[in-house]
N, C-alpha and C positions, 0 to 999 in steps of 0.2 A: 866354796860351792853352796853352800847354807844359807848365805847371805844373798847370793843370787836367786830368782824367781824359777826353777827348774822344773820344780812339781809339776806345771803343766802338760810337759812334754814325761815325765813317769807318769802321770796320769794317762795320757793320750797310750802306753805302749800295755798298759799291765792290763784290758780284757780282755787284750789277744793274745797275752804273753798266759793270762788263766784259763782262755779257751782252751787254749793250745797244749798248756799242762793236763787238762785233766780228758786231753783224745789226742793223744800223742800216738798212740795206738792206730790211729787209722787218718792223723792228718802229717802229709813229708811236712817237714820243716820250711822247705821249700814255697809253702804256699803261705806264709806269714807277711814275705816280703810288701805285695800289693797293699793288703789291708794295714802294713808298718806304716809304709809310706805316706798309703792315700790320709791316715788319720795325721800322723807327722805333720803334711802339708796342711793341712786342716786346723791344727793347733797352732802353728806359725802365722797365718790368715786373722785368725779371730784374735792373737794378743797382739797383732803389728797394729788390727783399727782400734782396739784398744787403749795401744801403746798411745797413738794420734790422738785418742778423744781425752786421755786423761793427764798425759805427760809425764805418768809414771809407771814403771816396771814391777812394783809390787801391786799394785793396784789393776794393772791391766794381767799379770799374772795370777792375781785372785779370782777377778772377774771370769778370765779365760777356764780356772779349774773349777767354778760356778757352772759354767756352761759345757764343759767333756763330762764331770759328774750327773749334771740331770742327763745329757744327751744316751751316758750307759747305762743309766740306770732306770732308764721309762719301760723298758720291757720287762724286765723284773722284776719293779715294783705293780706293773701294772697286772702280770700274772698274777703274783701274792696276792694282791689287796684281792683282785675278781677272778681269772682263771686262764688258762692260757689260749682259750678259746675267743676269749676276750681279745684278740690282737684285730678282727676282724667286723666287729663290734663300730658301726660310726659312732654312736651315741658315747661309750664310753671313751673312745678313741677322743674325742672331740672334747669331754669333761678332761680327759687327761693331759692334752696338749696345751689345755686354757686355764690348769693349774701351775703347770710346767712353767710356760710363761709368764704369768703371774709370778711366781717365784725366782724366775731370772732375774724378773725388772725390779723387783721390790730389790734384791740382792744386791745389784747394778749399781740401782741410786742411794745404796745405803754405803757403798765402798766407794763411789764416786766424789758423796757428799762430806765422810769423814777425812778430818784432818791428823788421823795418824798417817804416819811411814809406812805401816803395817811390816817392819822390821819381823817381831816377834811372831806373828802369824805367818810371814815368809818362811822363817825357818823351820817350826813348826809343818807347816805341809811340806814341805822339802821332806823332812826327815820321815813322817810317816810316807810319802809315795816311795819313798825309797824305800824303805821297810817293807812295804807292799812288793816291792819288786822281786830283792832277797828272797824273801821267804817265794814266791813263786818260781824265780828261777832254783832253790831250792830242790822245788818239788817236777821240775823238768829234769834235773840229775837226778833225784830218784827214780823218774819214770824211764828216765834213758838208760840205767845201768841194768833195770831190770829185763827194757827191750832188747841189751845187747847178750845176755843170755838168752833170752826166748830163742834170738837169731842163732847161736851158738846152737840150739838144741835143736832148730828145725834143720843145720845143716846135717847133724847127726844122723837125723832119724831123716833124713831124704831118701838115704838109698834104701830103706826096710820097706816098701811094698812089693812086693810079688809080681815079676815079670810074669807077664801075658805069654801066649802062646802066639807066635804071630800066622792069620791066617795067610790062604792066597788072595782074596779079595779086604781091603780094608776100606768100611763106609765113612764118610763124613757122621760125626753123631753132632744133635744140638738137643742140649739141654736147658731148654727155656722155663725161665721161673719168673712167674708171674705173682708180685707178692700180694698175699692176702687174699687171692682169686677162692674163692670157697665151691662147694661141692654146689650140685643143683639141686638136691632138695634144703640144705642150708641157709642156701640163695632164693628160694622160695619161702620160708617158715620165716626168715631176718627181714626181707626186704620186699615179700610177695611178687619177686621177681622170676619168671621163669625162663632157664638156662638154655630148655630145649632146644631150640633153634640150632646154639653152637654147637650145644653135644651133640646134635644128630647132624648137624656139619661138617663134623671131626670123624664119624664113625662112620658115613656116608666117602670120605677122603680115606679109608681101611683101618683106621686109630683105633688102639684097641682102649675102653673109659673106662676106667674101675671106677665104677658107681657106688662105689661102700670103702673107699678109700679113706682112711685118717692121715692127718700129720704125725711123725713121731715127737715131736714138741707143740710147743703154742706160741714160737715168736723164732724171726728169724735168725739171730746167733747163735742159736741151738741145733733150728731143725739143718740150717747149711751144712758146718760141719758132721751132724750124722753123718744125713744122704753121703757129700763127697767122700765120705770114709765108710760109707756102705759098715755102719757098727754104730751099736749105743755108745753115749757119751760115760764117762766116770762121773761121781761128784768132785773130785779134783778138779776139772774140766768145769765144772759146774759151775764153780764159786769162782773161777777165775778166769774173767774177759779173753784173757792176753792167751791166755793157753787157748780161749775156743777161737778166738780171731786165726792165731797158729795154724789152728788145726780145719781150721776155713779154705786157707790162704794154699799151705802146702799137704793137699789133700791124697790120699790115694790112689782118687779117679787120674788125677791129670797124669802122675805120677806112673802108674802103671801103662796108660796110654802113650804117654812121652818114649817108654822102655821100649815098646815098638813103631815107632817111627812118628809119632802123632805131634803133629802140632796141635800146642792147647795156644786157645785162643779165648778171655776174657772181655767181655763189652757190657760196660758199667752204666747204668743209667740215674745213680744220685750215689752209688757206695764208697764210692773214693776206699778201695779199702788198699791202706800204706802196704807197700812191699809185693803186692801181686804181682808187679813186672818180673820179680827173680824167678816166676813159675811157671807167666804167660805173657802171650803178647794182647797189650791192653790199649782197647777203645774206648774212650770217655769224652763226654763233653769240657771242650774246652773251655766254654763261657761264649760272650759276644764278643768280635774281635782279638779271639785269644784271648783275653781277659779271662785267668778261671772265676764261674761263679757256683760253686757246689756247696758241702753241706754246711764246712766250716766258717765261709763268708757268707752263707742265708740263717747259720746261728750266730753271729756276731751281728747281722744286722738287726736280728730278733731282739737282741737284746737294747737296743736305741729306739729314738725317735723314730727314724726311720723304717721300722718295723711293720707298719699297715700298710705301708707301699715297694716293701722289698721283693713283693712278684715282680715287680714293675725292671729287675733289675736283669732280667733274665733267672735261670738257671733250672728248678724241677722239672716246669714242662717241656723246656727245652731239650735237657738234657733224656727225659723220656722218647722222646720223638727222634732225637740224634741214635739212641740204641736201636730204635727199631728196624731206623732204614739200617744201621751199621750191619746189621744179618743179611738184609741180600744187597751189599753192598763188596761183602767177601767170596771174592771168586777167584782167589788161588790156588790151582786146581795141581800144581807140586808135591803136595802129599798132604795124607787126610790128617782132615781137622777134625778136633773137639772145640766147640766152639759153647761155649758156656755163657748165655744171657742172662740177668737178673733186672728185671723192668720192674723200676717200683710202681705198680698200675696193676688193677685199682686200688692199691694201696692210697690211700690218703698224700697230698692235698685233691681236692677234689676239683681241678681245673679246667677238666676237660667237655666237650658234650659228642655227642653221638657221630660230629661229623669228624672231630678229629680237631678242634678248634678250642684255643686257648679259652676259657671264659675269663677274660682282660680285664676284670672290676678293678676300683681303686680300692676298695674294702669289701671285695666281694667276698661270700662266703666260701671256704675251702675244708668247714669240719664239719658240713653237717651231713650226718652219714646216709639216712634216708633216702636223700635225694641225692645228693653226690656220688653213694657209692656206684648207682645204678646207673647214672652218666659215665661215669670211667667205666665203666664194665662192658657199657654198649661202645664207647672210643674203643678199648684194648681188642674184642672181638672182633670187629670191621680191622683194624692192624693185623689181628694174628690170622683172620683168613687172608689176605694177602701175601703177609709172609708162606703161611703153608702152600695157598698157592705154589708160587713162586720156586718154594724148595721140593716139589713135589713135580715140579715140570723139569728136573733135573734128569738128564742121562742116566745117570748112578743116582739111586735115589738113596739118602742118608736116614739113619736113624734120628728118628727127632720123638723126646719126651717134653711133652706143655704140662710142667705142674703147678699148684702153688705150695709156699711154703707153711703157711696156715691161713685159718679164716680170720674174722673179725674179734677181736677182745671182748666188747661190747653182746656179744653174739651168744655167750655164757656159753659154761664148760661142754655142752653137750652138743656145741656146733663150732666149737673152736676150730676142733681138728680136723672137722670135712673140709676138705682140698677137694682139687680138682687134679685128674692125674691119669694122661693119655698118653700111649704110648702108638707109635710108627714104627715096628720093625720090619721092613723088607725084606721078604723072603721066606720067612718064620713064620709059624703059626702062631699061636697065643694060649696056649695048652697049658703053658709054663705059666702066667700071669693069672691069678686071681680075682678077682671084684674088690678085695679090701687088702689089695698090695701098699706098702706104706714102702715114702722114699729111703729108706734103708736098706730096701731090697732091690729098687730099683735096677742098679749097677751089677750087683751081686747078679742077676737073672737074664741080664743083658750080655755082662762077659762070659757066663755060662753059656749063650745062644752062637754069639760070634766070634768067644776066640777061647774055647775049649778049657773054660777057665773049671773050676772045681769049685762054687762055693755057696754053702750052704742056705739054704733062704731060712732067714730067721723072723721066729713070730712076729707079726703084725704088732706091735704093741706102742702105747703112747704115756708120756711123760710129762709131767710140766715139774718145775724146781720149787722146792718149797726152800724159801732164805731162811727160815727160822730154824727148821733141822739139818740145813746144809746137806741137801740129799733129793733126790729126784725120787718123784711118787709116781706110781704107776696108776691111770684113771683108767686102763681098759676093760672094757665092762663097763664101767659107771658113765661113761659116755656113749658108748655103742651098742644103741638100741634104738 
């Protein structure tokens, strides 16, 4: 094997086989095959003209791991060296492809022209791509042994939430999260943007806005599992993905709902999150032509050449626009749903403009917040009055909450946690809800309203994780003012 040119084809498999390790957690296994393939055939192509121009198998085997090495490693180097804001960049984009190249060819003619065998350096990259591989798949049994306990413990703890009370009427509920969507005076003070129009859209439609509303976190792997578990997080939970992913995935909300007769129903709009089929039935985009193109194959293109024109391949805005119609697209009226949407919008890439239309650049801009966020905001608005429309011109009218999960990063501590966070309940007054109700209570105030539940609404309060004391700080007050 050593003596043969193979490196090529271990090069071509190991930075999907390291994507793949270190988001094992929320990419199936399943979705490696495409991008196995499509590079496979790829690596076969460039050492067969190879093979033709040079007449040898080490030499066109060199040349070939010359060319998958710059091709994986342009997006990574090109983050480091300037930033990863950089991908969008023509100027730099254009310095970096014209060093790239340079560097291929000088490589090309320097292994073309020499009159070694290049024996010694065959086996050499043999044995380190192989080494590279090992030690990765390695680190895939580690990932996996740990997943198949996580699995072990969420069947455990499946049946501990508390059966509901079933009433006589049961509503459809939808729970749409809108990420990053911020509060309206936040969205005013960040982007001199004013909200009004939709909030008085929404309350004008009988939504009741808490206008002094926080997140209980400041980024979404946190604040989801809260909310769907209607309860603060541990610092156990804190430090560790797998448990908050867990605790995401097989949540309370559905869980108790399921207990009396509810179909939960999940529609994903970039989350691809692994295993959510065992709890719901799940809407996602599938890519163009069935092709998937989601997050794990637009971070593997990131990291290439290919990287300034991977909009171009499908998959965010698509897949954003595929969730939205996916809500009034479900009309099976056999028993009530929870239908649980999570639209990354206006959450970042910033693709969209006002009418609902892709901004199509080859290097168009997608991070700049100023301008961008206030495009997506004016796209998701014009979307979600039609959705509410729509779910609102229903017989049985459903409980629907439009939140978001937090604000902008950028936006510093003291506007992170203004969300947006309206509630639709039929039939109910709004007595029970607050001005600065936070999604933790959400649930908790809902099952109290509709199915005679018992449960306590707890303080309003916000958190963000500090890594260095492995513990969750409490900033209420210090941001809510």
């Amino acid at each position: 094997m050593f003596a043969k040119p193979v490196h090529p084809f271990l090069i071509a498999l190991f930075p999907i086989l390291f994507l793949f390790s270190n988001n094992m957690d929320i990419v199936p296994g399943r979705e490696l095959a495409i991008p196995m393939a499509v590079c496979i055939l790829m690596t076969v192509v460039v050492f067969l003209c190879f093979k033709l121009v040079t007449k040898s198998y080490n030499k066109a085997g060199l040349i070939t791991s010359v060319f998958l090495l710059l091709f994986f490693l342009y997006g990574s180097v090109r983050d480091f060296v300037f930033s990863p804001n950089a991908r969008v960049s023509v100027t730099i984009n254009f310095i970096m492809l014209s060093i790239w190249t340079a560097v291929f060819l000088i490589m090309t003619l320097a292994i073309m022209r020499s009159h070694s065998n290049f024996d010694t350096e065959t086996k050499f990259m043999n044995i380190a791509a192989l080494s590279l591989l090992v030690l990765t798949q390695i680190s895939i049994g580690i990932n996996y042994s740990k997943a198949v306990d996580l699995a072990a413990r969420e069947k455990a703890e499946a049946s501990q939430s508390s059966a509901l009370m079933q009433p006589d009427s049961r509503p459809d509920i939808y729970y749409i999260i809108l990420d990053r969507y911020g509060r309206q005076d936040a969205l005013k003070e960040t982007f001199d943007y004013d909200n009004s129009e939709f909030t008085n859209y929404l309350a004008g439609k009988g939504f009741y806005v808490a206008d002094q509303s926080y997140s209980n976190y400041d980024e979404t792997l946190l604040s989801m599992p809260s909310s769907l578990n209607m309860r603060y997080l541990t610092n156990t939970e804190g430090e560790n993905p797998d448990l908050l992913l867990e605790a995401w995935k097989n949540n309370a909300v559905m869980q108790s709902l399921r207990s009396i007769g509810y179909q939960t129903i999940f529609i994903d709009s970039d989350l691809r999150l692994k295993g959510m089929k065992q709890y719901a039935q799940v809407f996602t985009y599938s890519g163009i032509g069935g092709i998937p193109t989601g997050p794990f194959e637009e971070a593997l293109c990131d990291m290439t050449v290919l990287s300034p024109i991977s909009r171009l391949l499908g998959g965010h805005g698509a897949a954003v626009s595929y969730a939205l119609n996916t809500i009034t697209a479900i009309t099976d009226n056999s028993s009530p749903k929870f239908i649980y949407a999570h639209i990354i919008c206006p959450h970042p890439p910033y693709i969209f403009n006002a009418g609902g239309e892709e901004k199509f650049k080859l290097f168009g801009n997608t991070t700049d917040d100023k301008t961008g966020y206030p495009s997506n905001l004016d796209f998701i608005n014009g979307k979600m009055r039609g959705i509410i429309d729509w779910l609102l011109s229903k017989d049985r009218k459903p409980i629907i909450i439009v939140q978001g999960d937090h604000f902008m990063n950028f936006a510093g501590q003291q506007n992170i946690f203004k969300v947006l966070n309206a509630y639709y309940l039929p039939g109910k007054d709004y007595a029970t809800l607050s001005e600065n109700i936070s999604p933790v209570n959400s649930f908790r105030a809902i099952f109290n309203l509709y199915f005679n539940g018992n449960n306590d609404i707890l303080q309003n309060t916000s958190y963000y994780w500090n890594a260095e004391n492995k513990s969750f700080m409490e900033i209420t007050g210090k941001h809510q003012r």
